[in-house]
Structure formats: C-alpha cells, structure tokens
N, C-alpha and C positions, 0 to 999 in steps of 0.2 A: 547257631549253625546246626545244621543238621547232620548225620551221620554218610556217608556216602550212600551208603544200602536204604535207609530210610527216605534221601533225597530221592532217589533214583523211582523207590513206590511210589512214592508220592507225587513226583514228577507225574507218570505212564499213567496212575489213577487218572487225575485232570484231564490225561491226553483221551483216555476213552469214556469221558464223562461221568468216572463215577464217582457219587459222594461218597465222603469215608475222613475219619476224622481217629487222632487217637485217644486212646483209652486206656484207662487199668496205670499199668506199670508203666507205660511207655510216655502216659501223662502224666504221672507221676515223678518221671525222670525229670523230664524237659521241667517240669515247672521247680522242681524242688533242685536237682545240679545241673541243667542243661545239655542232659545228654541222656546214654541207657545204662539203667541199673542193670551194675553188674553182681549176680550173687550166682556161683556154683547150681548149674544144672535148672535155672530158670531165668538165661540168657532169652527172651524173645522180641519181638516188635508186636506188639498189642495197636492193632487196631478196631474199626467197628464199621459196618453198614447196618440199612433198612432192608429190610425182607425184602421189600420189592424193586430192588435196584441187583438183584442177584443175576441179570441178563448182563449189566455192566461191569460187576465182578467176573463172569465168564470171560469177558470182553478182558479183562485186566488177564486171567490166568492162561488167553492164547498170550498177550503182550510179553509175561513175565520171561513165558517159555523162551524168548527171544534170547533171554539172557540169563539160560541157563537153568529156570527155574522150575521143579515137578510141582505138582501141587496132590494136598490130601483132603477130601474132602468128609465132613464127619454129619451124620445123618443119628437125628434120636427119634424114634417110630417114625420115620417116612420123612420127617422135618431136618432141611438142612440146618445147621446154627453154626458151622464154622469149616475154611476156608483156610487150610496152611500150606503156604508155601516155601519151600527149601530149596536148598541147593546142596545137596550131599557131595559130592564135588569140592564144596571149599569150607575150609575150616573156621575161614575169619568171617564168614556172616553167619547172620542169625534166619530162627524161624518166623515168618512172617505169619500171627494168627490174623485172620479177620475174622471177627464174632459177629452173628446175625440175628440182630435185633426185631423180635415182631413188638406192634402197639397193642395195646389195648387199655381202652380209657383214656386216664392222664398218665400211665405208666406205661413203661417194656420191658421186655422179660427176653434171657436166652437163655441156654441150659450152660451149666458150669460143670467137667467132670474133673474129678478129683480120684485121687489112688484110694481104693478101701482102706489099704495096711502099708506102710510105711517099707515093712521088710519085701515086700513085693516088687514094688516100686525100680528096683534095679535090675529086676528079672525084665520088665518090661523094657526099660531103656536098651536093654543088651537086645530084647527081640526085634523096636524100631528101627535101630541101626542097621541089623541085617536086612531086613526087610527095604530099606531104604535103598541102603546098596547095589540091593540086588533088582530091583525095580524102580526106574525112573518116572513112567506113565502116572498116568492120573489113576488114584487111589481110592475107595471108599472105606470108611469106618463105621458101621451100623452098631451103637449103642445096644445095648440085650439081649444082643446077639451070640452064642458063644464062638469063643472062650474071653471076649472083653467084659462082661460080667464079673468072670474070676478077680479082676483086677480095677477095673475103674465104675463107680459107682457117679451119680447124676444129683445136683444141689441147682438150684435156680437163682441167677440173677435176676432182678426186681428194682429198675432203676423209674425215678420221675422222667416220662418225655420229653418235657422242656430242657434237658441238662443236652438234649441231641438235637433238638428243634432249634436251637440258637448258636451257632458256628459262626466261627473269627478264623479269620489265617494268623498261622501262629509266626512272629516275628517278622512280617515278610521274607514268607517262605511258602513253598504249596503245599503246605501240610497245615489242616484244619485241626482245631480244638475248641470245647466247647467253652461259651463265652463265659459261664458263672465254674469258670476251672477251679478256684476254691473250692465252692459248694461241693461238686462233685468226687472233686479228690478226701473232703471232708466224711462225707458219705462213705467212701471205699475206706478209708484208712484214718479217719479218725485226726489226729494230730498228725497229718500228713508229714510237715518239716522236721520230725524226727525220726530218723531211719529202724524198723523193725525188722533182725534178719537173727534167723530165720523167719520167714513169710509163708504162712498156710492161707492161701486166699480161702479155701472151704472152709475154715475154719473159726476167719478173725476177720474176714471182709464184712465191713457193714452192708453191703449190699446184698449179700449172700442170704437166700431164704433155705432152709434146710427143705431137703426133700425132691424130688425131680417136677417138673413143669406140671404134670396132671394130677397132684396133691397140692402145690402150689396156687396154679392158676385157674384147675378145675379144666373137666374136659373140653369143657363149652368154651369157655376162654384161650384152651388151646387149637381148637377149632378156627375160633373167630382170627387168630392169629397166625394161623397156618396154612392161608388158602394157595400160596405160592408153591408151585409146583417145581420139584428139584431138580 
C-alpha cells in the first residue's frame, strides 16, 4: 500500500500522462519496509522523469496546485534537473522531488546538490522555511548563482539507462518502479537490506560521481543532453 500523499502523485501523474517512476530513497523504502524512510530532516518522496516529458510534469504542477501544492523549480546553468513540490501549509506531508534525468549513450546523468559544510546546513533550512512561507508561487533556484554557492555545491549522478528503460507497476498500484529494482538499489546503496543512518548520498551513494555534470560528462555530453528548453 502506498502512502496517501504518494497515492495521490502517483494517481494525477497517469491522469496527465506523465511517465515517472520511483527512485533513490523512496525505492529504497517500498522495497526494503514498504513504506517511506523515516530519518530526521530527510523526510521526502524521491521520484524521477526523462528530460523530455518535462511538458507533462508542467501538466502535473498545474494538477498538484489543485491540491494545495507550490512547486520549486531548480535550474544548473540554464538546465532544469529537479522539480519540488510542497505544501508549507501541512505538516504531515512531505517534499515531493522529481529528478530530471537527461541520456546519453547507455547511461543518464542529473546533477546531485549537496550542503558544502555540514555546520551551514541549518542556516539554510531556517532560510527555506521562511521563504516558503512567505511565498507560495512557483520558484526558481539557479545553481552558481549567488548566495547558493555559499552553501550547496553540485556532485553528478551517473545511472545505466536500462535500470529507467524497463518499468513494472509497483504491487498493483500507479506507481511505477524499475523492473531490475535489486540491481539498482544495489548501485545506490550497496547492501541495500541494511539500514545506514546517517545517510550522505554525496558522499556514500554508489551512483554518485564527484564533481558537477561538465567535469563529469564533459561539455559536449551536456550539450547533447540538454536540448530541452526550461
């Protein structure tokens, strides 16, 4: 069974056609306790789309609005890669990321941001909150830009395409997951069935390649992967 808040995205995605599957933690949950890992201050719903269904994710962030939901939208040099939506208004759900997967080759890659310094890190939460509150509208976050510099730095994910090429409904339910879900939980976290907490995905995710997307994949590679206009 799925969580209400998770049925509910997952439901409105199908309704506006978009594909979108989960990922990260959120797959991690469902496969390992059947539900969402719960660990202090990295409560979210980890999902994912293709670059080029991002007409039908717009399509999902008029639907969400329906029901309450802002959305934030995060942009690294001119490329969208992620897609959160909230609800500051209620306590008991979470952030809904969608990560935005571009191809290239047999691989895809999105950018991962991560806190530079640890002691930082609560300065920031204290600033999103406000900000949250005080603005419901749709949001932009421009990556090296300042003052997000000061605080979140850029690491690339580097996943096989096949692990997103090949989707199952998970349990009879509208929420999609990828079909070699071992493999790729394997990938992310290693000996997935035992729980690691604290959790630095920049740090200990095996997908994780250090460095931002145009040291990573090279400029030409981000190119060829970035023709989707935001």
């Amino acid at each position: 069974m799925l969580s209400p808040q998770l049925q509910l995205v997952a439901e409105t995605a199908a309704a506006v056609g978009l594909p979108t599957w989960a990922d990260t933690g959120t797959a991690l949950g469902l496969a390992r306790q059947g539900g969402t890992i719960h660990e202090p201050g990295k409560d979210d719903i980890d999902l994912s789309v293709w670059e080029e269904d991002l007409s039908e994710l717009h399509a999902l962030g008029e639907a969400l609005a329906e029901h309450g939901y802002a959305q934030e939208r995060w942009f690294w040099r001119g490329l969208p890669f992620k897609v959160k939506f909230y609800r500051s208004d209620d306590t008991t759900s979470y952030p809904v990321d969608f990560k935005i997967y571009r191809r290239l080759g047999g691989e895809c890659w999105t950018p991962l941001v991560y806190h530079r310094r640890v002691r930082t890190k609560p300065l920031w939460s204290i600033a999103r909150r406000l900000r949250e509150r005080a603005e419901r509208n749709s949001q932009e976050m421009h990556l090296g830009r300042w003052p997000l510099g000061l605080w979140l730095g850029v690491h690339t994910f580097v996943v096989p395409a096949r692990h997103f090429t090949q989707l199952e409904p998970w349990q009879d339910t509208p929420l999609w997951m990828p079909s070699d879900l071992e493999g790729l939980l394997e990938l992310h976290y290693g000996d997935w069935r035992t729980p690691v907490s604290p959790w630095d995905s920049a740090a200990q995710d095996g997908a994780v390649r250090k460095g931002h997307p145009g040291r990573v994949i090279g400029a030409a590679g981000v190119r060829a992967g970035g023709n989707t206009s935001p």
